[in-house]
C-alpha positions as CSV (number, residue, x, y, z in Angstrom):
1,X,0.0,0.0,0.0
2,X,1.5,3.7,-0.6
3,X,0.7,4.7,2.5
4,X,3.1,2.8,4.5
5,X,6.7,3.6,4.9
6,X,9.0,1.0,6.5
7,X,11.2,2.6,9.1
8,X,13.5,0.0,10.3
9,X,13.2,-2.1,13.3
10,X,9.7,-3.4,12.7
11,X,8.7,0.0,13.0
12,X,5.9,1.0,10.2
13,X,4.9,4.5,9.3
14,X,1.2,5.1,8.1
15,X,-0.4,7.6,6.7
16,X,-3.6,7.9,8.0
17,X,-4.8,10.5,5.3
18,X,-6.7,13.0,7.5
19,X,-9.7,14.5,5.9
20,X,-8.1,12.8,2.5
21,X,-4.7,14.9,2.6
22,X,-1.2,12.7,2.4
23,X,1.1,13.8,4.7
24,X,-0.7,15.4,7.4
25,X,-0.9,12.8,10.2
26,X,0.8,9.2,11.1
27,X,0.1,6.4,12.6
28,X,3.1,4.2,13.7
29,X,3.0,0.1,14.0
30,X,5.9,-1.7,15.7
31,X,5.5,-5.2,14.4
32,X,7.0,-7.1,17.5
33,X,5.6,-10.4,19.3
34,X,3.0,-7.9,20.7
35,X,2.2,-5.6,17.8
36,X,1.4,-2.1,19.1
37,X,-0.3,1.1,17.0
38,X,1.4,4.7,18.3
39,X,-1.6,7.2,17.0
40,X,-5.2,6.2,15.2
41,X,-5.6,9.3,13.6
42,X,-8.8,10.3,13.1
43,X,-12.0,8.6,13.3
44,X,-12.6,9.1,9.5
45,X,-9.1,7.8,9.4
46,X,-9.7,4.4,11.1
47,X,-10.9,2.2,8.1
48,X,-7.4,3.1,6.4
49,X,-5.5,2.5,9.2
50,X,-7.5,-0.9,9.7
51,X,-6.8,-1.9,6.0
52,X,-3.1,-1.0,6.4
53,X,-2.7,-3.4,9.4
54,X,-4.2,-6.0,7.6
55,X,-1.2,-5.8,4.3
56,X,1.5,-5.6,7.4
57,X,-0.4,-8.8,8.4
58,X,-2.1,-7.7,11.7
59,X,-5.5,-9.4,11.8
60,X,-8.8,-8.3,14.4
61,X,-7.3,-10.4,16.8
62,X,-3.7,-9.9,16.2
63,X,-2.9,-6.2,17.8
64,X,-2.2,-6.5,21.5
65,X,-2.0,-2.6,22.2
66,X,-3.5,0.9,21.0
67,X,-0.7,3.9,22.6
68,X,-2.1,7.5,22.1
69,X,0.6,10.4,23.2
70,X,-2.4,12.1,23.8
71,X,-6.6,12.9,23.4
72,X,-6.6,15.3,20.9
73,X,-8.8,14.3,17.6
74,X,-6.2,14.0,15.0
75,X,-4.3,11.8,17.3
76,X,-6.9,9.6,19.4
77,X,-10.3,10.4,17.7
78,X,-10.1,7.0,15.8
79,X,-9.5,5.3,19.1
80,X,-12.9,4.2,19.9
81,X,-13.3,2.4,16.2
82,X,-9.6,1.2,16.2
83,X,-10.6,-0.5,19.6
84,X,-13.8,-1.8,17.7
85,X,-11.6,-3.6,15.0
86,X,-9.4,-5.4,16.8
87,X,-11.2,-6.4,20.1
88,X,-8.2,-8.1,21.8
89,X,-6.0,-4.8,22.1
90,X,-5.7,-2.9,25.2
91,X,-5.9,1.3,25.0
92,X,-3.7,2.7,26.5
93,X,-3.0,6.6,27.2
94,X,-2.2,9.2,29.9
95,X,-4.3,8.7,33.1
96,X,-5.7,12.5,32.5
97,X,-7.0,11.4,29.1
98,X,-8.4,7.9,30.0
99,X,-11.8,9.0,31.1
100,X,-12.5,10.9,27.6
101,X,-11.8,8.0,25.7
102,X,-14.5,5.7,27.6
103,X,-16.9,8.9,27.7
104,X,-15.8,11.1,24.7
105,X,-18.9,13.5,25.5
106,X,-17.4,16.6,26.8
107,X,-14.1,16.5,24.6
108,X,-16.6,16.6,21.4
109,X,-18.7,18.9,22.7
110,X,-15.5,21.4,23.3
111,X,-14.5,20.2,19.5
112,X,-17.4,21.0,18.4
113,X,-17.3,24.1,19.6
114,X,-13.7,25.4,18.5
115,X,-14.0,23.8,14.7
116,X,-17.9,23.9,14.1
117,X,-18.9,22.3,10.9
118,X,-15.6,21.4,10.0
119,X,-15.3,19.1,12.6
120,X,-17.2,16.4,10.5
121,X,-14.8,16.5,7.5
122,X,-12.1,16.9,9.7
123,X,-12.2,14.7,12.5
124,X,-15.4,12.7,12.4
125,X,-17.0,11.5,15.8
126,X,-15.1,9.9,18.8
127,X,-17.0,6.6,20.0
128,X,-16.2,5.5,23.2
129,X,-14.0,2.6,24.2
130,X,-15.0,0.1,27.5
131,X,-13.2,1.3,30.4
132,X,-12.1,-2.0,31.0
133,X,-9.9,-2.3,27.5
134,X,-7.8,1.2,28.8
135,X,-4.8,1.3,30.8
136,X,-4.3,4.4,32.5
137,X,-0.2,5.2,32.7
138,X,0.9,7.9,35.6
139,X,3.3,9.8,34.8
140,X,6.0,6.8,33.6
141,X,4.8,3.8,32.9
142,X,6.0,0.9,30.3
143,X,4.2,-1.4,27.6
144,X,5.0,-5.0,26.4
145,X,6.0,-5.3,23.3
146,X,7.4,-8.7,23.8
147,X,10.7,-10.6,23.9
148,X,11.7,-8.3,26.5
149,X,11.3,-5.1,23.7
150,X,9.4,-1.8,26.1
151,X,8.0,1.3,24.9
152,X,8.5,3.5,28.2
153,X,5.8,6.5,28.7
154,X,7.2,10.0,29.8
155,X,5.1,12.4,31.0
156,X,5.5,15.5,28.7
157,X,2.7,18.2,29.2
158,X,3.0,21.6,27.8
159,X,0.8,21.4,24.7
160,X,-1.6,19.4,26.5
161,X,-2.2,18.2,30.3
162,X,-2.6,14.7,29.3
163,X,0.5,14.2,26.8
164,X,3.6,11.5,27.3
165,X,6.3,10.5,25.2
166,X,6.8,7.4,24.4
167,X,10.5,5.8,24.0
168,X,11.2,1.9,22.4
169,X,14.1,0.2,23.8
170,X,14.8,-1.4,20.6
171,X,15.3,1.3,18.3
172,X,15.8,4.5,20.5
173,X,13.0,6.2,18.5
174,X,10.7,8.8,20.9
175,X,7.4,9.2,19.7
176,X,6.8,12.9,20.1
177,X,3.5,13.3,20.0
178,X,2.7,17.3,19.6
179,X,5.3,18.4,22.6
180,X,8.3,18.9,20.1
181,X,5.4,20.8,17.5
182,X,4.6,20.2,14.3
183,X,7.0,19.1,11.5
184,X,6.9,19.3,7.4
185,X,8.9,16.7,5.8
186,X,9.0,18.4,2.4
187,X,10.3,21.9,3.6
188,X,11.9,21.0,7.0
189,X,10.0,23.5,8.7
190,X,8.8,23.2,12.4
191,X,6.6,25.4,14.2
192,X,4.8,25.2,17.2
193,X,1.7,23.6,18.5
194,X,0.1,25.5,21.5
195,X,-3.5,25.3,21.7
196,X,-5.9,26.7,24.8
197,X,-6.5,25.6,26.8
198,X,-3.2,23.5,28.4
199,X,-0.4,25.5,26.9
200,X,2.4,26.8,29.4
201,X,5.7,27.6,28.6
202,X,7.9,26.3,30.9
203,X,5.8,23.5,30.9
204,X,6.5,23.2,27.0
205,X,10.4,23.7,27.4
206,X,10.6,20.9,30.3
207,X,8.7,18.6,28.5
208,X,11.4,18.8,25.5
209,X,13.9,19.3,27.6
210,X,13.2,15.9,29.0
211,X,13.3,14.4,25.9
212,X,16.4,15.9,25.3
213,X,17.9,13.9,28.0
214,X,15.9,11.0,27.6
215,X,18.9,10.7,24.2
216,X,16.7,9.0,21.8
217,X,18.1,8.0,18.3
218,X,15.5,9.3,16.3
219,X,12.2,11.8,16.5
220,X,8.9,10.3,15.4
221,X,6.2,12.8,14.8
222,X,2.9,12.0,14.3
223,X,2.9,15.5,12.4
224,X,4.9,13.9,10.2
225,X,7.3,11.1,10.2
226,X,10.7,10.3,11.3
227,X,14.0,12.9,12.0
228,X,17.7,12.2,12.8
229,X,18.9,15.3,13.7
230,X,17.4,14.8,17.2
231,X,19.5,17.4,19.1
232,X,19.2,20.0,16.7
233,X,15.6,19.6,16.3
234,X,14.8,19.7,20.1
235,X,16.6,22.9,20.5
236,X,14.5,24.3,17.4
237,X,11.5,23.6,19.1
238,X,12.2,25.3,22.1
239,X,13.2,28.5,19.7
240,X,10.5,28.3,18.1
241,X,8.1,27.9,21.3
242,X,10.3,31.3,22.6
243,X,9.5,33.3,19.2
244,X,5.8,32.6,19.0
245,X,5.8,33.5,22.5
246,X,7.7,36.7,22.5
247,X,5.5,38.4,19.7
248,X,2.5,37.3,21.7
249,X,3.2,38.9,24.5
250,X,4.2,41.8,22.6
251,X,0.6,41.5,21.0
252,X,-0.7,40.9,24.6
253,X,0.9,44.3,26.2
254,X,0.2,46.4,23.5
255,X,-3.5,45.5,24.3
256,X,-4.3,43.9,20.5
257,X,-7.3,41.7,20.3
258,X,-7.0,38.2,19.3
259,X,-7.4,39.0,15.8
260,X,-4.8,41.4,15.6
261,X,-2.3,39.7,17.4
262,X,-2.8,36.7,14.9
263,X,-2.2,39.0,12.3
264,X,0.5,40.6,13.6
265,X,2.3,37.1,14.9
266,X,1.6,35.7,11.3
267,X,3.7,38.1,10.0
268,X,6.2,38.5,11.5
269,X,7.5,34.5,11.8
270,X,6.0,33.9,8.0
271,X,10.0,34.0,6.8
272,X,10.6,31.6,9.0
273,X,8.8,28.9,7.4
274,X,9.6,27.7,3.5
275,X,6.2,26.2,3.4
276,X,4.6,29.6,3.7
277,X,6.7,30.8,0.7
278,X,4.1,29.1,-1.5
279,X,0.3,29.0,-1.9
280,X,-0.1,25.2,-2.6
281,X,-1.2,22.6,-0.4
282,X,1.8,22.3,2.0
283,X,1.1,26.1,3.5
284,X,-2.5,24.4,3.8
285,X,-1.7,21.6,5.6
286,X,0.2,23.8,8.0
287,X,-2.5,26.1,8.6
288,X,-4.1,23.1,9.5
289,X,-1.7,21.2,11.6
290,X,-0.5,24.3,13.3
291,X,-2.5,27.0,12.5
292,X,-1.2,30.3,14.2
293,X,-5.1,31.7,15.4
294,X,-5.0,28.6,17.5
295,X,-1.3,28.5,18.1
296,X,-2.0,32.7,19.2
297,X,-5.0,31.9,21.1
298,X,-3.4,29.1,23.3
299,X,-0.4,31.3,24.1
300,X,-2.9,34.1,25.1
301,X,-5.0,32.0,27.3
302,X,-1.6,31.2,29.2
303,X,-0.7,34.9,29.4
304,X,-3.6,35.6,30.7
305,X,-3.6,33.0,34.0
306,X,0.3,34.2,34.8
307,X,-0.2,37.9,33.6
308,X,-3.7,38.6,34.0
């Protein structure tokens, strides 16, 4: 199938084709003794996924674990399907998150509200998942992947309260989840993901911090794919938190509303980012990923609880 990439170590990349786009969100399978899916994707998202385990060979009964790094819709929204596929595989994610994955009520509605309409196309609709099936991790924790092969959790809020990183001992690869922000393999740019209403700075720089000493070999975002330069990324992510922030609060005291500050933020980090050079799909899909009226509106909400 062309949407899966082989990675090395059993590890599988797949494109979950959100809303229909390539490139936008993965899903990751390590193909051990006890196969294991990092990220459903979407709900929309979960028949492709499902038909993409099947060519790697991983039948309904066949998947022993579901990971999420977090709750969020483009990450866990196909959880509650995924689960109904392949009934033998546990859920697991951050204790904070478990209860809106068995009840995804409230976490819809708050969708709902924030992407409207959209949210259909988008996302598609949550279903929940028997409590039972989810493991709740604290705030380290480990999963069997068999023959004595761990994916270690690691607590990593910042960009959400209920996010971990997750590390495999076989490969060194740390699944990033959103904390490190959002990556374009076909420009190299990275940019920051800090929606309301968890964002917190310091919060944000300790979580990638942490996985700066946590020395993995290799990055895997779910927005999108696999980087080397693990080092040098990090510490571009925790620029980049530091810019967006800077011009916010420089938004914030000169007293702009949302709007302008969005405007004004926009510009002034657009040569930053090659993918915003150009008016074809990629800037899109950025907008989309990391789209700076949510990326402005999170950092505002913070600046508001410390600097009211």
């Amino acid at each position: 199938m062309d949407n899966i990439t082989a990675l090395g170590g059993d590890v599988y990349e797949i494109d979950t084709r959100m809303a229909g786009y390539a490139g936008i969100t993965a899903g990751y399978l390590i193909l051990g003794d006890r196969p294991c899916l990092v990220e459903t994707g979407t709900s929309t998202s979960a028949p492709v996924v499902r038909d993409a385990l099947a060519s790697l060979g991983v039948g309904p009964d066949d998947l022993a674990t579901v990971v999420v790094t977090h709750i969020h819709l483009d990450h866990a929204g196909g959880v509650g399907d995924i689960a109904g596929f392949f009934p033998q595989a546990q859920i697991v994610v951050h204790e904070k998150g478990a209860r809106h994955l068995a009840d995804p009520s409230r976490l819809m509605a708050s969708a709902r509200m924030v992407w409207g309409d959209r949210l259909d196309t988008l996302f598609g609709e949550l279903s929940p998942t028997e409590s039972e099936r989810i493991v709740a991790l604290g705030d380290t924790g480990a999963i069997d992947l068999g023959n004595g092969r761990t994916l270690s959790s690691h607590y990593s809020p910042g960009h959400a309260k209920h996010h971990v990183g997750l590390v495999d001992s076989a490969t060194g690869d740390l699944y990033v989840g959103d904390a490190a922000g959002v990556y374009l393999p076909q420009t190299g740019d990275l940019r920051p993901a800090t929606p309301p209403p968890d964002f917190d700075l310091q919060t944000a720089l300790d979580s990638i911090a942490l996985f700066q000493a946590l020395g993995p070999q290799r990055l895997l975002f779910s927005h999108y794919g696999p980087v080397g330069a693990v080092q040098e990324t990090l510490e571009r992510s925790a620029e980049e938190l530091r810019v967006w922030v800077d011009l916010t609060k420089q938004a914030h005291q000169e007293g702009m509303d949302l709007d302008h500050a969005v405007a004004m933020v926009r510009d002034r980090t657009r040569e930053r980012y090659t993918a915003l050079k150009s008016d074809d799909e990629t800037a899109e899909q950025f907008e989309l990923l990391s789209g700076a009226p949510s990326n402005v509106a999170g950092i505002l909400h913070w600046l508001n609880k410390v600097s009211p």
